[in-house]
Backbone as numpy.savetxt, mean C-alpha at the origin, in Angstrom:
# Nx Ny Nz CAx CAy CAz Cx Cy Cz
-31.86 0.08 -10.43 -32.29 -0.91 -9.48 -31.84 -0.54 -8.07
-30.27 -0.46 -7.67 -29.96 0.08 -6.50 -29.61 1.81 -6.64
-29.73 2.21 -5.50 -29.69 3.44 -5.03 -28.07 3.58 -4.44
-27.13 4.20 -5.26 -25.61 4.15 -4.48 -25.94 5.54 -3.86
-25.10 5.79 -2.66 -24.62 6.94 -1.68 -23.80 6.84 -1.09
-23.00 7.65 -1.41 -21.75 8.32 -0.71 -21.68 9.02 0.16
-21.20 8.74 1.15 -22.05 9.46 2.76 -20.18 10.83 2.71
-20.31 11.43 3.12 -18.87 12.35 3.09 -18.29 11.87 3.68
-17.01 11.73 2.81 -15.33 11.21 3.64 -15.53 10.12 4.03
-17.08 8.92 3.67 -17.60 7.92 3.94 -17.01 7.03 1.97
-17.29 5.61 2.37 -17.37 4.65 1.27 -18.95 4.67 0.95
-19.09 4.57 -0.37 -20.19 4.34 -1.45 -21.09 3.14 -0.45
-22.57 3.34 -0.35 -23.03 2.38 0.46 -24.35 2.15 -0.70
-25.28 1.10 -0.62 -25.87 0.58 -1.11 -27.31 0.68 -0.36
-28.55 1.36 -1.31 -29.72 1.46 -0.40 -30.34 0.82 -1.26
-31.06 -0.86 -1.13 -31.89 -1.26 -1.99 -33.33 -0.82 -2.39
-33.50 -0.91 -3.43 -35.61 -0.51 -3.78 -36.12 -1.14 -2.75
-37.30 -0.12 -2.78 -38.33 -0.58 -1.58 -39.18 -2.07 -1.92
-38.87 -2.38 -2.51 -39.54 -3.74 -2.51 -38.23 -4.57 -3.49
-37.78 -5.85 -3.12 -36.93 -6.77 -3.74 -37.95 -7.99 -4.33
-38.28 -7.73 -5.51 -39.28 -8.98 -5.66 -38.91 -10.77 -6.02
-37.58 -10.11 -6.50 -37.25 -11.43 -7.58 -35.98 -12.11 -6.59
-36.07 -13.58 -6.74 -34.67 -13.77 -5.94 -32.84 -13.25 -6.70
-33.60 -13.08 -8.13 -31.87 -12.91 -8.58 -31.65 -11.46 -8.40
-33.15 -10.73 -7.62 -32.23 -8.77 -7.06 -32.14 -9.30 -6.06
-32.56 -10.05 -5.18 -32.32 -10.75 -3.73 -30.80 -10.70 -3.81
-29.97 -11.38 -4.70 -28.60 -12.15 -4.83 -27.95 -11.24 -5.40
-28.43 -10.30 -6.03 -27.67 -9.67 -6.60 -26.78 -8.27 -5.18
-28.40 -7.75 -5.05 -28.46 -6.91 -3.71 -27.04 -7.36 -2.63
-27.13 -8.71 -2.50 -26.50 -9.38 -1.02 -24.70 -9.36 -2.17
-24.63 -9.49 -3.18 -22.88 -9.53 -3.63 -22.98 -8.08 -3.66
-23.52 -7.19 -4.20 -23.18 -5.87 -4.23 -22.64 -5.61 -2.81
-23.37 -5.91 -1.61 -22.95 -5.30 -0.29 -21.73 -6.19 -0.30
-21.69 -7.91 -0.45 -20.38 -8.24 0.12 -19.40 -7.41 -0.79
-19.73 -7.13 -2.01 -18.17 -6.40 -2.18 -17.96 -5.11 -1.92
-19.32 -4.46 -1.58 -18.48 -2.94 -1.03 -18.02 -3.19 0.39
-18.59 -4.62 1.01 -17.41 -4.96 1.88 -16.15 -5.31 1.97
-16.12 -5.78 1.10 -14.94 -6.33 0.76 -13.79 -4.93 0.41
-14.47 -4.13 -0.76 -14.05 -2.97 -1.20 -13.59 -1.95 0.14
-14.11 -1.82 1.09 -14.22 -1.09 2.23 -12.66 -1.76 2.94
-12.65 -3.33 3.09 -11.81 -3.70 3.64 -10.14 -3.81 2.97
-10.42 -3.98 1.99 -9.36 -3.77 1.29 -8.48 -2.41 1.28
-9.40 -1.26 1.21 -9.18 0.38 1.10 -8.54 0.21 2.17
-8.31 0.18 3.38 -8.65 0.04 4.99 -7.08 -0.55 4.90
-6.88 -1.59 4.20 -5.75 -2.38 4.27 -4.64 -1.84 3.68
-4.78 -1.19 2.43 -3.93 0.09 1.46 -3.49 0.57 2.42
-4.61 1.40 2.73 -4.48 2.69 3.91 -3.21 2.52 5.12
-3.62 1.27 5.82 -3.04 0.88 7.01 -1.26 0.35 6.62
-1.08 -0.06 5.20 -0.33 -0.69 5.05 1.13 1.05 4.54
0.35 1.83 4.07 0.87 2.88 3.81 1.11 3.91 5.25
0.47 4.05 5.71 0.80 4.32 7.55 1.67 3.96 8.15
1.81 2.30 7.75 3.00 1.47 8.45 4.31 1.87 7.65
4.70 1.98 6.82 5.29 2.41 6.08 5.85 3.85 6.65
4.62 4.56 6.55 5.36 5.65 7.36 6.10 5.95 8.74
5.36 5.16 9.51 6.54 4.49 10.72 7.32 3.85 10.71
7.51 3.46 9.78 8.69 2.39 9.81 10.00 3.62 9.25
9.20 4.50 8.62 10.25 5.31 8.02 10.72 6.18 9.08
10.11 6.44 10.04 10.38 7.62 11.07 11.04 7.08 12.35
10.60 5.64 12.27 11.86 5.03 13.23 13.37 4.69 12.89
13.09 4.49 11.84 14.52 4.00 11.28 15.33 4.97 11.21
14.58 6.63 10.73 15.74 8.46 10.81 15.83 7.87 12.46
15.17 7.95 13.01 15.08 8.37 14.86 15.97 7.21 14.94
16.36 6.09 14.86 17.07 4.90 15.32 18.63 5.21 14.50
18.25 5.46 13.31 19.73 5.87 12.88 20.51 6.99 13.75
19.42 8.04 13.84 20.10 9.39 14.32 20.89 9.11 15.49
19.91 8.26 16.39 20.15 8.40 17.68 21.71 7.22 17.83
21.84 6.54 17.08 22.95 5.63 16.71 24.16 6.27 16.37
23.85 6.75 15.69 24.91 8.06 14.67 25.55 8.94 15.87
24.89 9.87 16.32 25.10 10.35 17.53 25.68 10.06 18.33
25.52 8.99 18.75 26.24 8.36 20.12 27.78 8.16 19.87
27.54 7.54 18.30 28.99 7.02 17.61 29.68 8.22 17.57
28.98 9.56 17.44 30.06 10.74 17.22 30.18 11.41 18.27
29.73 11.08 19.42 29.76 11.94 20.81 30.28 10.68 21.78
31.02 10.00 21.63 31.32 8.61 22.02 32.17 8.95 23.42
32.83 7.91 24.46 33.62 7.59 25.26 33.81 6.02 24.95
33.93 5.75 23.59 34.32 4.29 23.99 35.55 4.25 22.86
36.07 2.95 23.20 37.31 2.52 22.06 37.07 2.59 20.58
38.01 3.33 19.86 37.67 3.32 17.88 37.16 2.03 17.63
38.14 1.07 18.28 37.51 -0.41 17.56 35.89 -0.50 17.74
35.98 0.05 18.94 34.32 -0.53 19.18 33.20 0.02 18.63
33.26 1.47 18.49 32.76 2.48 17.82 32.75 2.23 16.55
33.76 1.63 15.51 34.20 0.86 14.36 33.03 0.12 14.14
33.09 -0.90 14.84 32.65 -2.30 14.86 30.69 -2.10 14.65
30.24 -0.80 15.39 29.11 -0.99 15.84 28.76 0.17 14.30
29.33 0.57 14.18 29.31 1.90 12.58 28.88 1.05 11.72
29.94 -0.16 11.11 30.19 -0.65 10.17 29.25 -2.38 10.61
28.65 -2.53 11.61 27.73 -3.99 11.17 26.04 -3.14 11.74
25.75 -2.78 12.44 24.57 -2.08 13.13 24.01 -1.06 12.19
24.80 -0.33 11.70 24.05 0.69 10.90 23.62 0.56 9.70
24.23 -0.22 9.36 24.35 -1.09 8.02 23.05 -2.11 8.26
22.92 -3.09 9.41 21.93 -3.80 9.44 20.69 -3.39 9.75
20.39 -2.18 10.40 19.20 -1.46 11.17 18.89 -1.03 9.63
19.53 -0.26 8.66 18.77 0.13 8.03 18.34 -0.76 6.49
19.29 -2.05 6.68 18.91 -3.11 5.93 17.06 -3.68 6.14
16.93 -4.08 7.70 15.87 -4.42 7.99 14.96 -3.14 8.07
15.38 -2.20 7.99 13.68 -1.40 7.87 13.38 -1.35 6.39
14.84 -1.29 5.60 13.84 -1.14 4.00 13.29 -2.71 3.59
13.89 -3.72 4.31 13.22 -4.72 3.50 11.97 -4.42 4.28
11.19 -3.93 5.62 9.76 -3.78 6.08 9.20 -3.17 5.29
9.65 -1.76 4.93 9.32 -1.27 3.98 8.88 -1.31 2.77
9.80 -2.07 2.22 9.35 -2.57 0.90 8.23 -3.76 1.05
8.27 -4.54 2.12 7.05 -5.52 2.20 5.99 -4.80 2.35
6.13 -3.52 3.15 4.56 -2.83 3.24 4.38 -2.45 1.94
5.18 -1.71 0.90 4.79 -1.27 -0.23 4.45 -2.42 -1.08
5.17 -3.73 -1.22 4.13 -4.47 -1.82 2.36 -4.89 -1.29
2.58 -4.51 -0.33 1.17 -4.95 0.50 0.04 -4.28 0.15
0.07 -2.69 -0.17 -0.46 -1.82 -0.27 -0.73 -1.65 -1.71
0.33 -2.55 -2.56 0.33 -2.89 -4.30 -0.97 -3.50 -4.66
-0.27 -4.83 -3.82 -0.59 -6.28 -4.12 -2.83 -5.93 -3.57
-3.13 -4.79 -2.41 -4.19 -4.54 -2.17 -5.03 -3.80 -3.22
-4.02 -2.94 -3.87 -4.73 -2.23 -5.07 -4.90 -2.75 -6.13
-3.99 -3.63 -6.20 -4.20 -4.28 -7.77 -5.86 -5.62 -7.58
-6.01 -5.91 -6.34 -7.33 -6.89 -6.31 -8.49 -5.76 -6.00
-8.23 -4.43 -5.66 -9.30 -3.69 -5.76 -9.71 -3.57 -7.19
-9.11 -2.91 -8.15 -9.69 -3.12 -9.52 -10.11 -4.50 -9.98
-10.25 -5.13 -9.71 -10.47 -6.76 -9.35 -12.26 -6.26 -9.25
-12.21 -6.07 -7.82 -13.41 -5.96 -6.81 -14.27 -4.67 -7.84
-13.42 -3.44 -8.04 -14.37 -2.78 -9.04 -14.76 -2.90 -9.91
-14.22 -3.64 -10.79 -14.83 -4.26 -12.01 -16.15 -4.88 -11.72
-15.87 -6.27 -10.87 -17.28 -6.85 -10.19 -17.96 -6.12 -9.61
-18.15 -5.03 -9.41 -19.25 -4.19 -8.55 -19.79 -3.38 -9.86
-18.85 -2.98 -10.34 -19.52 -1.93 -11.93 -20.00 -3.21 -12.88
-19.65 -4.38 -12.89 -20.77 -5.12 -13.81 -21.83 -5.61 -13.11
-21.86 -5.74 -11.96 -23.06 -6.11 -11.38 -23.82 -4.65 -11.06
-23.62 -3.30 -11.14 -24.36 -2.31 -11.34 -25.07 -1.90 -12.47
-24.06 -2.43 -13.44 -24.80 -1.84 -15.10 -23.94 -0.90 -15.14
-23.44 0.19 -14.09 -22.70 1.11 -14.50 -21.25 1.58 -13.81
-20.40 2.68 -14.39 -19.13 2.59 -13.39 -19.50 3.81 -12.47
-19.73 2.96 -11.21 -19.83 3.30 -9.69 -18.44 3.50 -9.03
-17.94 2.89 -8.81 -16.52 2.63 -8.33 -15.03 2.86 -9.60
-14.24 3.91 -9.00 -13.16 2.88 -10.56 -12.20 4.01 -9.77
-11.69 4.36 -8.47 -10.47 5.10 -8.30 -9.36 3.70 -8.43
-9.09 2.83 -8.10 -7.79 1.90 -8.11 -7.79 1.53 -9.95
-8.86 1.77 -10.80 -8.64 1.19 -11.76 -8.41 2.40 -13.04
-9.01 3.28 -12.38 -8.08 4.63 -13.23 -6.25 5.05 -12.91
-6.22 4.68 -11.71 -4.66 4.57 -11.57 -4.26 3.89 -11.77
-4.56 2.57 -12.32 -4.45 1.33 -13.22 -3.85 2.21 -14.28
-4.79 2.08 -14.96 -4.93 3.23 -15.98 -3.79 3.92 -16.77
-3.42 4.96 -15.89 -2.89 6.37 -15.37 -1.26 5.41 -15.56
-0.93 4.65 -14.50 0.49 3.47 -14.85 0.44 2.92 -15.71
-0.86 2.65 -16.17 -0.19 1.83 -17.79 0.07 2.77 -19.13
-0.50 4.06 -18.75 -0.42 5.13 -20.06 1.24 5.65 -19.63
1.58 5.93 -18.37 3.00 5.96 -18.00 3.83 5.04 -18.58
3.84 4.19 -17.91 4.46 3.17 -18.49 4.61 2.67 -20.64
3.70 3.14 -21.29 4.02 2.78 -22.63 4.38 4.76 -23.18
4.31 5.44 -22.17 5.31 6.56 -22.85 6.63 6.63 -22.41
7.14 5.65 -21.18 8.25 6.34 -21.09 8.96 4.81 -20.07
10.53 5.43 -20.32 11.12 3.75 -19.90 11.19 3.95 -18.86
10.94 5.08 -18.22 11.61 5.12 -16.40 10.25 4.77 -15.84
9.78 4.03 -16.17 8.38 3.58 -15.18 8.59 2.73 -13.97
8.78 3.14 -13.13 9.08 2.91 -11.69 9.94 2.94 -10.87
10.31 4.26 -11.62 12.22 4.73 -11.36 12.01 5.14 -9.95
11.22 5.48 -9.32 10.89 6.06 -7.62 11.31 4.43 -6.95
11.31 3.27 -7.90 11.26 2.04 -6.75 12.30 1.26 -7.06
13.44 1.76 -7.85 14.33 1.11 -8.47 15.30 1.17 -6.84
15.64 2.23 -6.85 16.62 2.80 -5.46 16.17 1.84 -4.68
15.15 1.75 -3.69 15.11 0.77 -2.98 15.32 -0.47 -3.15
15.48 -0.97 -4.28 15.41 -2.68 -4.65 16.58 -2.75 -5.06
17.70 -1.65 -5.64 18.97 -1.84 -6.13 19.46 -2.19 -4.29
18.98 -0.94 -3.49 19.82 -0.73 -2.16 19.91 -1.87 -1.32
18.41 -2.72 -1.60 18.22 -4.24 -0.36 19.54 -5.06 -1.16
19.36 -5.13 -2.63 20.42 -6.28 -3.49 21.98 -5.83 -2.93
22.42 -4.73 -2.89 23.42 -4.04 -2.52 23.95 -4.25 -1.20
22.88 -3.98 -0.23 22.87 -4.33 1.26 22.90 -5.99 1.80
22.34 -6.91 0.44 22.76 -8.13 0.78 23.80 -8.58 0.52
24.40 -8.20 -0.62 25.87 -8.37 -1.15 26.69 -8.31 -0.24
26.52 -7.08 0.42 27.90 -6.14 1.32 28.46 -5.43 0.39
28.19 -5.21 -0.41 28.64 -3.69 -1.21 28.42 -2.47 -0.22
């Protein structure tokens, strides 16, 4: 019924038949596009949310360093130098991993409603058109029932915020 194309390094776009006769390809036609809009916007949001992430990571080396530094090339009093070691460095890098970790849920919480959105686009196609967020679905859940360290890359960060709130 529809014609999908993938334009390069482009999202899957939708070219309807030359003639739409019936109103339910009318309706059908018009959700297919809202969700490769939707699909488009969501990707967009992953994307952006993983970017941020990466700045947040490159300020926080550059903000530590430049902190660190000062503290070891100093002219000021131990106490003070002390004081700014032990609450500042400690807090600067408290608040970038909790950003951090909010972007990485963001970029989760976006993928997990994309397989959402692909599902509804591959049943309203008849066929699977779309399915990268839902093969890495997939891909984590076949991880996950072989082996117990399934999400051992995200443990460190979530032990470190609990740790960093304590004052450990």
């Amino acid at each position: 019924l529809f014609r999908i194309r993938s334009p390069a390094g482009g999202l899957p776009t939708v070219q309807p038949p030359a003639a739409i006769t019936s109103p339910d390809e009318q309706g059908r036609m018009l959700a297919v596009t809202a969700l490769l809009k939707e699909y488009e916007t969501l990707r967009n949001e992953s994307v952006f949310a993983i970017g941020y992430r990466l700045r947040v990571m490159n300020f926080t080396f550059a903000a530590l360093s430049i902190l660190i530094a000062s503290l070891l090339t100093r002219n000021v009093p131990d106490l003070l130098a002390g004081v700014v070691g032990l609450l500042f460095v400690p807090q600067l890098a408290k608040a970038s991993l909790l950003i951090w970790l909010g972007q990485h849920e963001r970029s989760q919480r976006a993928g997990r409603y994309l397989v959402v959105v692909e599902g509804r686009l591959n049943e309203l196609l008849s066929a699977p058109v779309v399915g990268w967020e839902s093969s890495l679905l997939t891909a984590r859940e076949k991880s996950k029932s072989r082996t117990s360290d399934y999400g051992l890359h995200m443990r460190y960060p979530y032990l470190a915020v609990v740790a960093l709130l304590l004052g450990v």
